[in-house]
C-alpha positions in Angstrom: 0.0 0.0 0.0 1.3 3.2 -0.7 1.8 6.4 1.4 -0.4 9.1 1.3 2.2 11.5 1.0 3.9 9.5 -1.7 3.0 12.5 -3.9 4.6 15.2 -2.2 7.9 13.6 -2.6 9.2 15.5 -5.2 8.4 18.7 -3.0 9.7 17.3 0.0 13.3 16.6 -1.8 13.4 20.2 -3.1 12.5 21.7 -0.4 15.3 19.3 1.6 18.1 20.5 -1.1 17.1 24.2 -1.1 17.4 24.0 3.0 20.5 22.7 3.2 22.0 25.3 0.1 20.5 28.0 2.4 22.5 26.8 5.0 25.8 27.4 6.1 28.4 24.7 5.5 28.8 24.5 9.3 26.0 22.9 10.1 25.4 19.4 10.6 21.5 19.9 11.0 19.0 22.8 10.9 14.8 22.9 11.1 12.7 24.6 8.4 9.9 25.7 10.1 6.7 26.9 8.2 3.7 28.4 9.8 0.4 28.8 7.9 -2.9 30.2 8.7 -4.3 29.7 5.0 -3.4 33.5 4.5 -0.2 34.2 5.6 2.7 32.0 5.8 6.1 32.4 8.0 9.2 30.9 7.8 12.2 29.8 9.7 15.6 28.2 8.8 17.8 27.4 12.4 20.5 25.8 14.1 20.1 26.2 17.8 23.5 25.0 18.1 25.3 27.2 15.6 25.6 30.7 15.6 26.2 30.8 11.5 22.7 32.5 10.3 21.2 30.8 7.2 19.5 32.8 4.3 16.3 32.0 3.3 16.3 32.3 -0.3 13.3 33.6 -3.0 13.3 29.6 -4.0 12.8 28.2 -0.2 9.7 30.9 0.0 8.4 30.0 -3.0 9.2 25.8 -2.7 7.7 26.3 0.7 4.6 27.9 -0.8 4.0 25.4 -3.6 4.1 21.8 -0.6 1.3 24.3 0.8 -0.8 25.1 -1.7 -0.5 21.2 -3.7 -1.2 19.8 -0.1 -3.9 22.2 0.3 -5.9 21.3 -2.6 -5.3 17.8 -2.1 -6.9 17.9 1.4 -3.9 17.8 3.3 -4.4 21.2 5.3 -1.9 21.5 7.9 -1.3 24.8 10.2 2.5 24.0 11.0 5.6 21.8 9.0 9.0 21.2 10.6 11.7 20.0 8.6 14.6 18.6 10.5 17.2 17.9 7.7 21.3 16.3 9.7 23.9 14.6 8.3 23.4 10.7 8.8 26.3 8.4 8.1 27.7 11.2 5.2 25.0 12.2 3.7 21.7 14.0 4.4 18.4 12.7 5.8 15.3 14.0 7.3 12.3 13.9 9.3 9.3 16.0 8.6 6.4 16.4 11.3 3.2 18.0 10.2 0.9 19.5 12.3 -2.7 19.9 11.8 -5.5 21.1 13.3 -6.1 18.1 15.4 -3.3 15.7 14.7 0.2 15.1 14.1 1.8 13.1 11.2 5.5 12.2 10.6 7.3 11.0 7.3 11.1 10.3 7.6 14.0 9.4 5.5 12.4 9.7 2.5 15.0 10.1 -0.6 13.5 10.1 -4.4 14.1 12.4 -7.1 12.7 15.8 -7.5 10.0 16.9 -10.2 10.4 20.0 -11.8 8.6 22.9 -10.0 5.2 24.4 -10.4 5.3 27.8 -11.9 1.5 28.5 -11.3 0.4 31.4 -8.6 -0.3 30.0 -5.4 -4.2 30.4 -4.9 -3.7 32.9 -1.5 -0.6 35.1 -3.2 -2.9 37.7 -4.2 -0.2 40.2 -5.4 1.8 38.7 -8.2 
């Protein structure tokens, strides 16, 4: 049986990749936070162990905006995401936690391929 979020994958890599470029080399680990209301998102990239900043970058925004707004319209309406992205043996895992509304749901260590990005207009960005 296949995951429910087996479709998100291709986001979920992207966004993993565009993370860790935002980051500095330092850092072994870092969390992508995103907060959404359904109107206004916020975002954070840290390492409470590093005092390197990271720099969240016009791509992370938008990658960030587009696992929102494809979740969204596939039902999957969630109010907070945590990426934790770490080095694992050499190379770079994670662990993403969703929360929703009422629930919690957790996918980890998943590792396919990207898709190309979606260049449409997210439904809620009124100004472009």
């Amino acid at each position: 049986m296949s995951n429910r979020f087996d479709r998100y994958n291709g986001h979920l890599i992207a966004l993993l990749k565009e993370s860790i470029s935002c980051s500095p080399e330092s850092w072994q680990a870092g969390y992508l936070t995103i907060d959404c209301d359904g109107s206004y998102m916020n975002y954070s990239l840290k390492n409470a162990s590093s005092e390197d900043k990271a720099q969240i970058s016009g791509q992370l925004r938008q990658l960030c905006e587009d696992l929102y707004v494809e979740m969204r319209e596939s039902g999957d309406w969630w109010v907070k995401a945590v990426l934790h992205f770490f080095r694992e043996d050499g190379s770079w895992s994670y662990k993403l936690d969703f929360t929703y509304q009422d629930q919690t749901a957790t996918l980890q260590h998943l590792e396919r391929q990207p898709h190309q990005e979606s260049k449409t207009k997210p439904w809620w960005k009124f100004w472009s």
